[in-house]
N, C-alpha and C positions, 0 to 999 in steps of 0.2 A: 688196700689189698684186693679191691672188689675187679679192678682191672686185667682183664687175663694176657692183656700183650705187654704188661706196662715196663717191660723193655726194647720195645719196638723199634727198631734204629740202630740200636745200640750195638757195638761189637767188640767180642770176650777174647782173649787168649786163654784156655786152658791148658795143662800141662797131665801127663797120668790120666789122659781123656778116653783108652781105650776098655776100661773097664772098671770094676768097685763103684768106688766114692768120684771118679772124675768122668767116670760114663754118664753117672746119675747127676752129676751137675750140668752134665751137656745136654741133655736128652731134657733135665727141667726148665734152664734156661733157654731153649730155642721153644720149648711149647710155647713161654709166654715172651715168642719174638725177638729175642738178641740173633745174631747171627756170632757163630763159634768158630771160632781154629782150633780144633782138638789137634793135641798134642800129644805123642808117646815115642818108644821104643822102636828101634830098626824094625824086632823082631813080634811087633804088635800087634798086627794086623789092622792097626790105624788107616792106612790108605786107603782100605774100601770100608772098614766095618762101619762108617755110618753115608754109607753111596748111597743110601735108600731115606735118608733126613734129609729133608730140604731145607740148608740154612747154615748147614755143617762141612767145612774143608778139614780133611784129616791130614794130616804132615808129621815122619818119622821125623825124630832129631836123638842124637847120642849124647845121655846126660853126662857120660866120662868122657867125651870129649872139650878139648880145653876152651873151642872157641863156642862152645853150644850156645852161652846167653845171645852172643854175636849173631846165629846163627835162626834165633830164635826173632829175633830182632828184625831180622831182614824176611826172614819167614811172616812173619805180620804186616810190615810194610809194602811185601809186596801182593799179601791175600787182603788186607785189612784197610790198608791206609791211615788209621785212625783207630788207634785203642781206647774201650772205654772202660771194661772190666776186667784185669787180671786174677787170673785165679791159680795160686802154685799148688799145685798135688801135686807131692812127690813119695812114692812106696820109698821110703829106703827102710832099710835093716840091716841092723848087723849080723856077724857071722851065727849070733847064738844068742836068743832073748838076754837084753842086758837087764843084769843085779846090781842091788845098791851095792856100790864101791867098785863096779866096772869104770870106772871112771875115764880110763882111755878109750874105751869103746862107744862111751858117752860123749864122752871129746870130739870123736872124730864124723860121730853121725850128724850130730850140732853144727859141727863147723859146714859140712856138707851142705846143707839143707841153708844153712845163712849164706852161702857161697853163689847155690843156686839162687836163692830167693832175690839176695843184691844184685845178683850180676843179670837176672831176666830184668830185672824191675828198671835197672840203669838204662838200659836197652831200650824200654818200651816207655820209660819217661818221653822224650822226646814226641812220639806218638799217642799221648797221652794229653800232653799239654793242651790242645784244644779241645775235651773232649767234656761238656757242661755236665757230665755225670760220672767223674775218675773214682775207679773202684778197686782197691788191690784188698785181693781175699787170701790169707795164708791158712794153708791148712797144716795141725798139728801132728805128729807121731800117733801112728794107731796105740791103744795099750796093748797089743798083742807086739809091738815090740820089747815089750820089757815083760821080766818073769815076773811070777807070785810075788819073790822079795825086791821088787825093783819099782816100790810105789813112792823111794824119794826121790831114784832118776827120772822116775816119769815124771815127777814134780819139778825135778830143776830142768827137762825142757821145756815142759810151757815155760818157765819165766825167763830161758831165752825167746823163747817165740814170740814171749809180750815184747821181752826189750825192743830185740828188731821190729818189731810192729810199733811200737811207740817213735823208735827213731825214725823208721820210713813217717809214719803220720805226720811228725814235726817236717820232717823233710819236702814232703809232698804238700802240705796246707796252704801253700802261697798257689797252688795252680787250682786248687777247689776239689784237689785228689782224696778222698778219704782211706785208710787202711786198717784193717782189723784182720783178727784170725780167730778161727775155730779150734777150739781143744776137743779134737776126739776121744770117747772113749774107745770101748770093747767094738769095734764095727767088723761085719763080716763082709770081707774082701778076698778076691780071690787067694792074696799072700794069709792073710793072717786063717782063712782055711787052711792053708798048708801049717802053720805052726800050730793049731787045734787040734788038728786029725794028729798029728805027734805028740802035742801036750792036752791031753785032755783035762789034766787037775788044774790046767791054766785059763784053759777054757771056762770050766765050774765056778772057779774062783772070782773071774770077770762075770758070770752071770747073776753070782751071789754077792758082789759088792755091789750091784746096779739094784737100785730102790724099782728099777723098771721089769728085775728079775728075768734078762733076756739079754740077746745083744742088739746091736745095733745095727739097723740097714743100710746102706749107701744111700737111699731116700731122705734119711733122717737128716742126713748131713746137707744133702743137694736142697730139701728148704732152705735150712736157716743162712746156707749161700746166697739163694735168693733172695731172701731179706736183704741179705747184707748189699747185694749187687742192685737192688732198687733205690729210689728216692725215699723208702718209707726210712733207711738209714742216714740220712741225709745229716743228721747230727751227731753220728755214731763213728769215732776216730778215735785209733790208737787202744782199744781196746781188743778184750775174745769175749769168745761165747762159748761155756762148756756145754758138748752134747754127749753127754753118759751114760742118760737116762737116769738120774740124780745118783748121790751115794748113800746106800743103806748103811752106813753105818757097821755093820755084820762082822 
């Protein structure tokens, strides 16, 4: 850990890279050396917002558009050449914090988010394959997308996000790829600002179930990426990491 470039070489696709949780992982991975393709929205301001990082190409892509992983693909190949670290952030949310027994609105975020995750990853296999330190980092559903009573939906998507993380790892093992993902808690982001200033007792609630009595930064999350995206993970596949700042219990 004493090394401060010890990704030096190395090159990321991020996704959600123009602000929150995937600004903070671009801005901590190039300090210590990867070179980034930050990825966001038409309407992001992606293109120039990191003109002034040395190490960072920003590139719009439309995640409702059908052919985007395709698009995503060719966008690496031709800024990148060779992928070493993917990292999926993706903001989705539904129309209205989902409640245990929203179950189609569960359904369809889930499927969403496994849609994008397979179909970038298929993509950038290819470009991955020569790469002596393959890194697929999935990131989990903030908890401000689910209300107060929505702590067993928030439960049954992590354990889609292990599955897909477990089948990629199996998938990817024969090329030396490793995959894991982060289960975020309560993190303050620009979206989940917007559902706080609305729900306040949603807010409270996330701050009093964290044993850390607070929320969470976009920093917090951009370490333990980096962990995951160096050699110190080098035996670490097919699992997560909860970052919620423990649960009190309360």
């Amino acid at each position: 850990m004493a090394n401060a470039l010890r990704l030096f070489g190395l090159r990321a696709v991020i996704t959600g890279a123009a602000s929150g949780i995937g600004e903070a992982i671009v801005r901590t991975l190039v300090k210590h050396g990867a070179e980034v393709l930050a990825l966001d929205s038409t309407n992001s301001g992606i293109d120039t917002h990191f003109s002034s990082v040395r190490g960072v190409r920003g590139a719009t892509v439309d995640l409702n558009a059908p052919d985007v992983a395709a698009r995503i693909g060719e966008l690496a190949a031709t800024e990148l050449g060779v992928v070493d670290i993917v990292i999926c952030n993706f903001s989705l949310f539904a129309d209205a914090p989902i409640s245990d027994g929203d179950d189609d609105a569960l359904a369809r975020i889930i499927s969403r988010k496994n849609d994008l995750v397979e179909g970038i990853c298929a993509q950038l296999l290819p470009l991955m394959k020569s790469s002596p330190a393959g890194r697929i980092i999935i990131l989990g559903f903030n908890r401000s997308v689910f209300s107060q009573d929505g702590s067993d939906a928030y439960a049954k998507s992590e354990a889609a996000i292990a599955e897909l993380t477990r089948r990629l790892a199996a998938e990817t093992a024969q090329f030396g790829i490793n995959a894991n993902y982060i289960q975020l808690g309560a993190i303050m982001t620009p979206e989940s600002r917007r559902v706080f200033n609305n729900d306040k007792d949603l807010r409270d609630f996330c701050i009093k179930r964290s044993a850390a009595k607070r929320l969470g930064e976009p920093v917090d999350i951009a370490k333990v990426a980096l962990f995951l995206a160096t050699d110190d993970s080098v035996f670490v596949s097919g699992t997560g990491i909860v970052v919620d700042g423990g649960f009190s219990g309360d």
